[in-house]
N, C-alpha and C positions, 0 to 999 in steps of 0.2 A: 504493500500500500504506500510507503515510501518513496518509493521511486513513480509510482502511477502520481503521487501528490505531486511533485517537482516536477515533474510532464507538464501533470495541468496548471499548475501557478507560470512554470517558464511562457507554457502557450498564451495563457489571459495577459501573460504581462509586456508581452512584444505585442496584444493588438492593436489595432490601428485607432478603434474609439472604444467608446463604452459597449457600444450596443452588441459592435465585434466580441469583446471582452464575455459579454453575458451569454453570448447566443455560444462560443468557447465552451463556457466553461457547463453550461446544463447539458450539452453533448458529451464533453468528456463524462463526467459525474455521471451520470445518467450510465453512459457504459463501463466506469469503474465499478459503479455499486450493483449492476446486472437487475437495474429495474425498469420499470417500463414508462415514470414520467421522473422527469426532476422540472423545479421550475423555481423563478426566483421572482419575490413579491418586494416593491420598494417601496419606502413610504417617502409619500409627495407630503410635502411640508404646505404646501398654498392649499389642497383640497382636503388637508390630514386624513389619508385613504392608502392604505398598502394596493397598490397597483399591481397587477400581474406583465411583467418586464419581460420574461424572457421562458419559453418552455420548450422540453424537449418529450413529447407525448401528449398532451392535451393540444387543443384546439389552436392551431396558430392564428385563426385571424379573431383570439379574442386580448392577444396579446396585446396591453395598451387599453384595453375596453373595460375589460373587467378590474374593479377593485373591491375589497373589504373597508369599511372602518374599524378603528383599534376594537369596537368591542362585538364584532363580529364573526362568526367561523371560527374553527379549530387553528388557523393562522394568524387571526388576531389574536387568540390565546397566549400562544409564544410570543408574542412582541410583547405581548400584559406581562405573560411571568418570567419574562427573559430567562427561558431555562428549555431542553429540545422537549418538545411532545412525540411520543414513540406510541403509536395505536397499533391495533390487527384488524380493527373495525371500526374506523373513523366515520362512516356513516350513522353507528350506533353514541356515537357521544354526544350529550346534551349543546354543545355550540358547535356541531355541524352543519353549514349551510350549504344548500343546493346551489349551485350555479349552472344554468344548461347551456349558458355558453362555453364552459370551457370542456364539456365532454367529460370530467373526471367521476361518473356517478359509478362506473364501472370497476374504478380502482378503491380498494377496501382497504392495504396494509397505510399506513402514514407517518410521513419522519419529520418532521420540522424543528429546524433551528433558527435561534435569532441572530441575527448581523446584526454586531454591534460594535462598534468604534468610539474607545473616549466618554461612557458609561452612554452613549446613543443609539439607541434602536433606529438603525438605517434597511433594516428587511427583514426578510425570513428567504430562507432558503430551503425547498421542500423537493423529498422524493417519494413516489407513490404507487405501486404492486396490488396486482390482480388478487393474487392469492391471501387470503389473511392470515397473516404474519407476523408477529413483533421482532423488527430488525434488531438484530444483535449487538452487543457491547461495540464492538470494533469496529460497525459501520456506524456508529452514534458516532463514536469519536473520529471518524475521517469525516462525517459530514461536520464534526464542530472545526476541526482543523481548517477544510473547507470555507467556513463561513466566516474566519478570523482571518485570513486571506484576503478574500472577496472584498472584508469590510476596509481594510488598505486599499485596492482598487478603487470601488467605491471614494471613501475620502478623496484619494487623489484625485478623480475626475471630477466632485464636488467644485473641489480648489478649484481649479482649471476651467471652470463655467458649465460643467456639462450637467444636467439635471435629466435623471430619468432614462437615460439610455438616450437620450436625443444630444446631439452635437448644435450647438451656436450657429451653424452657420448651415443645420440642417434646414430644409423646408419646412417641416413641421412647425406648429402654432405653438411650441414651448417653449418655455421662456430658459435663457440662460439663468443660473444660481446667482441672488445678490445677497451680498452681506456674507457671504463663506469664512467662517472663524475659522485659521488655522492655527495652533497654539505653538508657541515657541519661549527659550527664555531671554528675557531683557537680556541687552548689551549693553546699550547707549540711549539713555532717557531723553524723551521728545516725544516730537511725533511727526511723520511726515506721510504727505497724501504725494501721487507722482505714478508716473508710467514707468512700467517695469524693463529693463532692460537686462536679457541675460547673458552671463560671460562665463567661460567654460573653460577648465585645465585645454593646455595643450594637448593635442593627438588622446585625447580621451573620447573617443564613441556614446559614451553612456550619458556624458555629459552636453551631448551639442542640441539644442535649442530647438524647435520651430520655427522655422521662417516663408513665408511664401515669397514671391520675386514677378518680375516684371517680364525680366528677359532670357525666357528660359535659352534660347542658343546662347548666351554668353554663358551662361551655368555652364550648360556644356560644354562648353568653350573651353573653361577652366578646368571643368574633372579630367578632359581629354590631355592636358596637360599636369595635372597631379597624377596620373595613370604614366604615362612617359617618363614623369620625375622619378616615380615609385621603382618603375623598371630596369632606370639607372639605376639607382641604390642597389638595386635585387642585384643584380649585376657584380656592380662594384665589391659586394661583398662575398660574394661564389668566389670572383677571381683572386679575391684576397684570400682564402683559405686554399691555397693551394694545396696544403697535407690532405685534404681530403681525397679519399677514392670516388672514380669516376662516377659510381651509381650514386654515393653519398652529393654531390653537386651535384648530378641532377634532381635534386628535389628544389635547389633553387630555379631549375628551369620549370620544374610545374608550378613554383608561384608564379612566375613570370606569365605562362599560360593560362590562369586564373583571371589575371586580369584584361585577355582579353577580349575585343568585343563581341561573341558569340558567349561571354560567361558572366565575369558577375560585375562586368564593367558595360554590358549592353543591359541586361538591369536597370542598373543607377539612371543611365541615360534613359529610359522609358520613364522611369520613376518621375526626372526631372520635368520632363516635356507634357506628361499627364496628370501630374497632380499640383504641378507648377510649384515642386519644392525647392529649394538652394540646394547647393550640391552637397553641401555636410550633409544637410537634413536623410537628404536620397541615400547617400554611400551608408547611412548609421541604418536607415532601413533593413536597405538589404543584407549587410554584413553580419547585421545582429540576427535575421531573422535565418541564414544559414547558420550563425552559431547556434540558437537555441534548436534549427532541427539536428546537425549532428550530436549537441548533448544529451539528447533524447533517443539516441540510438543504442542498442544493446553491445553490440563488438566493441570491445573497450580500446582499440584500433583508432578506429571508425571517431570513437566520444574525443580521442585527444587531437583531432582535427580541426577540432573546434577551436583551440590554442592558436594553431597556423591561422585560420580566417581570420582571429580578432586583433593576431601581428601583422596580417596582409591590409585590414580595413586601418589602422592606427598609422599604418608607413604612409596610403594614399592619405586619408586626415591631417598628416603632418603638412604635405604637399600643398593640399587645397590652404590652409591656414598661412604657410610660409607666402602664398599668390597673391591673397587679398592686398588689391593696392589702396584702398579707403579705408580708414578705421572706422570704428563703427560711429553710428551717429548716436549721439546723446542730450535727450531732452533736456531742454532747461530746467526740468522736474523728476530730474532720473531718479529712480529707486535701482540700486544694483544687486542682484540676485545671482547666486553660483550656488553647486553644490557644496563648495568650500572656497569662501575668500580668501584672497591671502593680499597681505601687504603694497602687492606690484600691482593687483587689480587694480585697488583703490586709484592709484598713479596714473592710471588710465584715464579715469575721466574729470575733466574740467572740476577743480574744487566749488566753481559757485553754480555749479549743474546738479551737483549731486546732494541729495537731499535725505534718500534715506539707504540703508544697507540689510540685506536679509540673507542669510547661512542657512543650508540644512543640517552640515556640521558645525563644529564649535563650541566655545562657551562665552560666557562673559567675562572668563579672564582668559581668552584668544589673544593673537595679534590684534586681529582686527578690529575685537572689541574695544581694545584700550585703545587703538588708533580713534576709532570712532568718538570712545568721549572728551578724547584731546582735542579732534576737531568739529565736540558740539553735534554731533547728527546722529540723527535719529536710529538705532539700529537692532535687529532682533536676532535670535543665533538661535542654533537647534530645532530648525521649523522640519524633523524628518516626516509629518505626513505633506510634504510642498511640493507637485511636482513638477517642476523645476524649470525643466525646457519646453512645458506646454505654457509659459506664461509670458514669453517679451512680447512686449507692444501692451499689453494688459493694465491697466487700473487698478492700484494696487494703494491701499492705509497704511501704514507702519507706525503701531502702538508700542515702544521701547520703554516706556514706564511701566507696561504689566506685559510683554513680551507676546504680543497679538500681533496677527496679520488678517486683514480684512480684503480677499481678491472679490472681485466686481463689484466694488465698493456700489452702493444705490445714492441719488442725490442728497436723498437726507443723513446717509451716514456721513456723507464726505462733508455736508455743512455742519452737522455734528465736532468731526474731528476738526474740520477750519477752524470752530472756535474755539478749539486747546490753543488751535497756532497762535491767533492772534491775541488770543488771554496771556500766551504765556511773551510773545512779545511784548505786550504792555507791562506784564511784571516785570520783564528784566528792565526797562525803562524806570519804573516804580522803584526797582531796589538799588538804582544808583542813590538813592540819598540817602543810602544804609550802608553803603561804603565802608564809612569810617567811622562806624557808630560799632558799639559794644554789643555783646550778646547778653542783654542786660534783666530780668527780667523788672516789673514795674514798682514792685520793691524792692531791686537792689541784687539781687540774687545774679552773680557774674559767672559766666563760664563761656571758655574758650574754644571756638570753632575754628577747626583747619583744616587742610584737604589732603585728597590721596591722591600722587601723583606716580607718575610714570616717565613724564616726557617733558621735556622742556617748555614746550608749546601748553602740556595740563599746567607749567609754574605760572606762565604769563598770564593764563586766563584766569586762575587760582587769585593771585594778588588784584587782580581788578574787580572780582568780586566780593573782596573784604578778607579773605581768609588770613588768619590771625599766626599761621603758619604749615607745617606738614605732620600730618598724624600717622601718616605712612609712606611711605617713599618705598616704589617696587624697584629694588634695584634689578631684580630679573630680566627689566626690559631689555637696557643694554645688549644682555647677554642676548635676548632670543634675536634680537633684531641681526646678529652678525653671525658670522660665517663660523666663528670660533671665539675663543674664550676670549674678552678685552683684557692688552695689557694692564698692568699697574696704573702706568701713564694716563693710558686710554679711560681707564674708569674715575680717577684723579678728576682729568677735566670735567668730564660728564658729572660728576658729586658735586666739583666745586659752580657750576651753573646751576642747581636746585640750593645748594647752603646761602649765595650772593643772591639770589632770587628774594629769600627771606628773610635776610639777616636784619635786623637781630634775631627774630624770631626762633624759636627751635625747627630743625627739619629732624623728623625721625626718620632713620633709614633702615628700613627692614634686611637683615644681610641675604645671602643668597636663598630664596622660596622655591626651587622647581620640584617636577613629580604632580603626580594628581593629574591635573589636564594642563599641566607649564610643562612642556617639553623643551630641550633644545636640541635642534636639528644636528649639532654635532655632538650629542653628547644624551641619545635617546636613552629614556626607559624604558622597559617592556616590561609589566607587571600584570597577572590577572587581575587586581584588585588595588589599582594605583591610590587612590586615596588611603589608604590602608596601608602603602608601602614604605617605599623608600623616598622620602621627600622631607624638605624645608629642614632642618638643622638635623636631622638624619644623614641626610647627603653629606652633606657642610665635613660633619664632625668628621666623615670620615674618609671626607678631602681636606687634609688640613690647609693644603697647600694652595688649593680654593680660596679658602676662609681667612688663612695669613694676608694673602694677597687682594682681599677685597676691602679687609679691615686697616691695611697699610693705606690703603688708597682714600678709605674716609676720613682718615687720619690727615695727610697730606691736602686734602682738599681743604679741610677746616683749620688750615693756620690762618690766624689774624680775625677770623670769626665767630668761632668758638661757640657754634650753634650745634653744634651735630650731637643728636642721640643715637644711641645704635640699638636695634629691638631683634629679637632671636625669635623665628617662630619654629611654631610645630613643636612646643616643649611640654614632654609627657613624662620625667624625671629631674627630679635635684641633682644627680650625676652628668647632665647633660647641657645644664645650666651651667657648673661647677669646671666643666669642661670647656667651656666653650669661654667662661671669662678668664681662664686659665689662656688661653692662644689670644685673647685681646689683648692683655695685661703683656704678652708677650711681644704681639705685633706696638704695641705702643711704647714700649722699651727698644725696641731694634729704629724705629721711627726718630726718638728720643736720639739714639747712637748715633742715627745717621747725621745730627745736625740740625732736626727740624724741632723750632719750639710748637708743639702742641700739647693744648690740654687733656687730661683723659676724659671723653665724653660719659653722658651718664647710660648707664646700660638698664633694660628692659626686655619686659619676654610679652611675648602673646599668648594670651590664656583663650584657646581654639579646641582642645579636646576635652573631653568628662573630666579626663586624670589630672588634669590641671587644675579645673575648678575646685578638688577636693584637695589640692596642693596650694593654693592662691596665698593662704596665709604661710607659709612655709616659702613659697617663691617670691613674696613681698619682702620676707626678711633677708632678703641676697642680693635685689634687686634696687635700684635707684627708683621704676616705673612699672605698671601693669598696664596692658591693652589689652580690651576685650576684640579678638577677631570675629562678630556678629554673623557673619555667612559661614564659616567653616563649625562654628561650635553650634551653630543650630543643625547643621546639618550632620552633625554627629550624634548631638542628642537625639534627634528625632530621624537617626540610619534611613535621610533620605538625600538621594543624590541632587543636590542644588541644581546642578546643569541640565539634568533629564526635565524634557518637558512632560514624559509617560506618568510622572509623580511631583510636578510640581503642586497641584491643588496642598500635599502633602506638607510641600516645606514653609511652614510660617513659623516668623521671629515671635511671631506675638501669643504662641503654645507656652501657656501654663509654666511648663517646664523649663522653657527658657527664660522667661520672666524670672523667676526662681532663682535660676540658677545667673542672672546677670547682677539680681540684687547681692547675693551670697558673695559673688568677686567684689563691688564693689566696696560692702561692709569687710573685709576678710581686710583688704588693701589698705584701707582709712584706718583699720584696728593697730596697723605697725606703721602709720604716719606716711604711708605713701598715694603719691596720686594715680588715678584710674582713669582709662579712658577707653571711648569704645571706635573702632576705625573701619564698623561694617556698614555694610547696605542699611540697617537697621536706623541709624544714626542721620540717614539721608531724607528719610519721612520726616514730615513735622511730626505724626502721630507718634514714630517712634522717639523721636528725638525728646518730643515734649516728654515720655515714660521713662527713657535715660536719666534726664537732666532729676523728675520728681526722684530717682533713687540715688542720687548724691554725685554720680560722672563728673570728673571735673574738668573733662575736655569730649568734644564728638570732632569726626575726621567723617568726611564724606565728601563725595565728587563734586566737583564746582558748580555745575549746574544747578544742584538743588539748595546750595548754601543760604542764600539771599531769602530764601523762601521758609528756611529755616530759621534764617534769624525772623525776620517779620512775625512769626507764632512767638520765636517766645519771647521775646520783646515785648508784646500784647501780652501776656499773663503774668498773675501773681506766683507765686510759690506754693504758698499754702493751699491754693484752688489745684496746683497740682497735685500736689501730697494727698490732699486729697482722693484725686479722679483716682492714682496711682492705689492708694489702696484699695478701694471701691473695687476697682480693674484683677487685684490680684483675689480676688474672690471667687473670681469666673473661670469656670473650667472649660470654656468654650474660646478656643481663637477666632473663629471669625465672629464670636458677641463682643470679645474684649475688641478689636478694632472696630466693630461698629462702634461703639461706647466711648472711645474715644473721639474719634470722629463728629457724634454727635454732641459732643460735651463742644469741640471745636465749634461745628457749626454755631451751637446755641451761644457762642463767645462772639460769633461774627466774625468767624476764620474758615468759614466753609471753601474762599477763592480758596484761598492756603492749599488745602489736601490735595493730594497727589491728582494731579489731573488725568482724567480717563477715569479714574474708580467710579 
């Protein structure tokens, strides 16, 4: 059953649209399971009606005709108890309905399961036998298999406009999908509305986009000449291995035969000329759709042929992408969409074009992400149900305060999200006269706001929005941004432009963080379980020579300034602490030796796992500082992966538990006379900020964008009204009541603009 599954998902998933996809997949199924209907019911959201979509046994021309409502028929049952219905006499059960259109009065056995995607009932999917029957364990579970499939398909084509098994640009009177939520998580906070333009790795097949064209002979034009190009290469490297035997080279002459035009290069060219595709689009066609039949072949020969085809279609790919003599065109309102962004994309287009950024991979501490909030735009990461290359030219929202993407946006959503834009443009106007005003509240209660940087470009925007200095400083960036490890030197400068940025002010500089989703490209980790692994002063400790070398360099940077803190994360032992001020102490003596007057900066740890917070008092008395890391220690207490979107509803700051346990660091810290502060996403909400500040924090660190807006809340409140709200709040066992409750305690204050725009 195995192998009969990866048949059918390979086939649904090279079809051409939906309707291909459905009519696929009730045929295979249908002859996997050896029954005599399968069929697949969807529910239309405008008529709220599971429609009959797709069958293979019952009546075709009621396909499209016939639907249920949810509390109808033995189909509307499964969608009610999202769970499969298995009958032997589905005619005999109390919500069986007759339908005489579809001819099913004759079949008695019944299987139904529900498609569901992201706790959403999007169908049922049903197979149905003459004889009465209770289908067996194992056909339950390949038809759930099945249906958990489907419901990706499904989704993706949702995204993409397609509703119903009809295509956008079909004849038929149905309407494309508006308002399509795809969920992803925050990068880069904003918001940006914009047409989608997509950009794809080099010579990658999987990744090349939709495009229609104008002039299909110059298409051709062009494959005919990435075909020639290809050939040379084929070539050039046969003759380069001359140690081969003769039969061995010529298997490069059957690539070369492969592509020509009586094979899979007269193809591409039909493809072009009849469905008036660009030539990527054609050559991805047909390459892939020869790869998924030879994988599907039994001779295990035969299956690795499949390998050669998708090195034959990537050589011509390279060709067609090296010819393109116009780069692409880019709206004045571009959204830029890949499978995976990287750094160089961004470079691509025009900086006052580009408006918003969306990843199927990644996270929010990516490259791209942190490039993004350095340059202010809007940006969303891990959107994997998006698909991808069915979307440039498309109308596309990009929600990066709660990591939403909204494709075929409708007019009133996109007037909706306009007025985030221009709300939040007038606040940043508003918070210029907050500049250089205190984080003060209205009696007297002072605390210090600063920000988390990365990049020189986060310092400048940093200081013009008031920030009082750096609550975190990734120095990781550096590293990932280059090829290899930065000198001494090299890192010196880099430090000494974040400490002169804020001097006097304190800049904290976190030492080296990688592991988890920080990788660096010369210097990978491969772990099952990277969060969990080797990472953030785990690594460090056990590169000393890393850690000597980065802690010389802060050192060095901070003469004559004498602002630099230096903060150790990822610490889950007092030997590791104990260790680690041991190689400072040392790199600050050998600094010392060399002639350089520096002082010794004050040291600190981040308290980010369980084992810490039950350590707090213990690593207060070793330490100059405490920072509470908000994203990583929630996501520890509550073992849920921050950057997966499949469990984000999961991850909140504002769980019981973490409330709990951010009061306990702070008291723990204050009890041996030291100061605490928190340097997460948490700290960036006025909601949360204002719940920090009632439990004693004596500094918040958050991205520059939302600073201004944090001060404005608590600027407007007293103390005690917080102390208050704060205990009220810790009584509720409920996270999404305690952020209501917050929230509304704001509103009723007359700080409703305040909260996080989009909620």
């Amino acid at each position: 059953m195995l192998t009969t599954l990866k048949r059918i998902v390979q086939e649904v998933n090279s079809a051409a649209d939906l309707g291909s996809a459905l009519t696929i997949l009730v045929s295979r199924v249908q002859a996997a399971m050896g029954t005599e209907v399968c069929s697949i019911y969807l529910f239309n959201p405008e008529s709220r009606r599971y429609v009959l979509m797709a069958t293979k046994g019952l009546n075709a021309e009621a396909v499209g005709r016939v639907s249920l409502a949810p509390n109808e028929g033995v189909v509307g049952l499964v969608a009610q108890r999202e769970e499969p219905i298995n009958l032997d006499d589905a005619s005999s059960h109390p919500r069986y309905l007759y339908l005489s259109e579809t001819g099913e009065e004759v079949y008695n056995s019944f299987l139904g399961v529900p498609i569901i995607h992201h706790r959403r009932i999007l169908g049922v999917l049903v197979v149905q036998q003459r004889a009465k029957r209770k289908f067996d364990e194992s056909e339950e579970a390949f038809m759930v298999t099945m249906s958990a499939q489907l419901a990706a398909v499904l989704a993706h084509a949702e995204a993409s406009g397609q509703v119903l098994g009809f295509d956008q640009t079909s004849q038929s009177n149905t309407k494309p999908a508006r308002d399509v939520l795809v969920p992803g998580v925050p990068g880069s906070p904003g918001v940006a509305i914009g047409k989608v333009v997509v950009i794809s790795h080099k010579a990658d097949l999987y990744g090349v986009p939709d495009k229609t064209i104008k002039d299909s002979a110059e298409e051709v034009r062009r494959f005919q000449a990435a075909i020639d190009g290809a050939r040379s290469q084929i070539r050039k490297v046969g003759e380069a291995l001359a140690d081969l035997r003769p039969e061995e080279r010529a298997l490069f002459d059957v690539y070369i035969r492969m592509l020509d035009d009586d094979a899979l290069g007269n193809e591409v060219i039909r493809r072009i000329e009849e469905h008036k595709q660009w030539a990527q689009g054609a050559l991805r066609d047909v390459i892939l759709g020869y790869v998924a039949h030879f994988e599907r072949m039994d001779d295990a020969y035969l299956r690795e042929r499949a390998t050669d085809i998708k090195d034959l279609g990537a050589r011509v790919l390279a060709q067609l992408q090296e010819s393109v003599e116009l780069a692409p065109e880019f709206p004045e309102n571009t959204i830029l969409v890949s499978d995976e962004l990287t750094p160089a994309m961004l470079g691509e287009v025009p900086e006052s074009k580009l408006k918003g950024l969306v990843s199927v991979k990644g996270s929010a501490n990516s490259h791209v992400a942190i490039l993004a909030r350095a340059m202010g735009i809007p940006a969303v990461m891990g959107a994997i149900d998006l698909p991808v290359k069915q979307l440039d030219g498309l109308q596309m929202v990009v929600d990066g305060y709660r990591g939403r993407l909204f494709t075929h946006p409708s007019k009133r959503l996109r007037t909706q999200f306009q007025a985030i834009v221009e709300e939040e443009k007038a606040f940043v106007k508003g918070f210029e006269a907050l500049k250089d005003l205190p984080a003060q509240t209205t009696d007297g209660h002072r605390i210090r706001l600063m920000v988390n940087t990365g990049l020189i470009t986060d310092a400048v925007r940093s200081k013009d929005r008031g920030a009082e200095g750096v609550g975190l400083y990734r120095t990781e960036i550096p590293f990932m941004m280059g090829e290899r490890f930065p000198s001494e030197t090299e890192q010196a400068n880099i430090y000494r432009q974040q400490l002169e940025t804020f001097a006097p002010n304190p800049v904290t500089m976190r030492t080296l963080d990688i592991g988890g989703d920080k990788s660096l490209p010369y210097f990978p980790i491969e772990e099952e379980n990277p969060f969990l692994g080797w990472r953030g002063i785990r690594v460090t400790l056990d590169h000393p020579e890393i850690f000597l070398l980065q802690v010389r360099a802060m050192l060095k940077a901070s003469i004559g300034l004498n602002n630099l803190q230096i903060m150790l994360p990822m610490i889950t032992t007092i030997s590791e602490v104990e260790e680690a001020q041991h190689l400072i102490y040392r790199a600050y003596q050998e600094v010392r030796n060399d002639g350089f007057d520096v002082q010794m900066p004050k040291i600190g740890v981040m308290i980010e796992v369980p084992a810490a917070v039950y350590l707090a008092r213990q690593l207060a008395q070793m330490v100059d500082f405490l920072s509470v890391g908000s994203n990583d220690l929630t996501q520890y207490l509550l073992a849920v992966d921050r950057n997966n979107p499949r469990v984000a509803d999961l991850y909140d700051a504002f769980h019981p538990a973490v409330l709990n346990a951010l009061q306990r660091i702070v008291n723990d810290g204050h009890q041996e006379g030291k100061p605490v502060s928190v340097c997460g996403e948490m700290a960036s909400h006025p909601s949360g900020a204002l719940l920090l500040m009632a439990m004693g924090f004596d500094s918040l660190s958050m991205n520059a964008t939302n600073l201004p807006r944090v001060k404005s809340v608590l600027r407007a409140i007293d103390m005690p009204w917080a102390k208050a709200l704060l205990e009220e709040v810790m009584g509720i066992d409920n996270p999404q009541i305690i952020a209501s409750m917050v929230e509304l305690a704001l509103e009723r204050r007359g700080m409703g603009r305040f909260i996080r725009p989009g909620s």
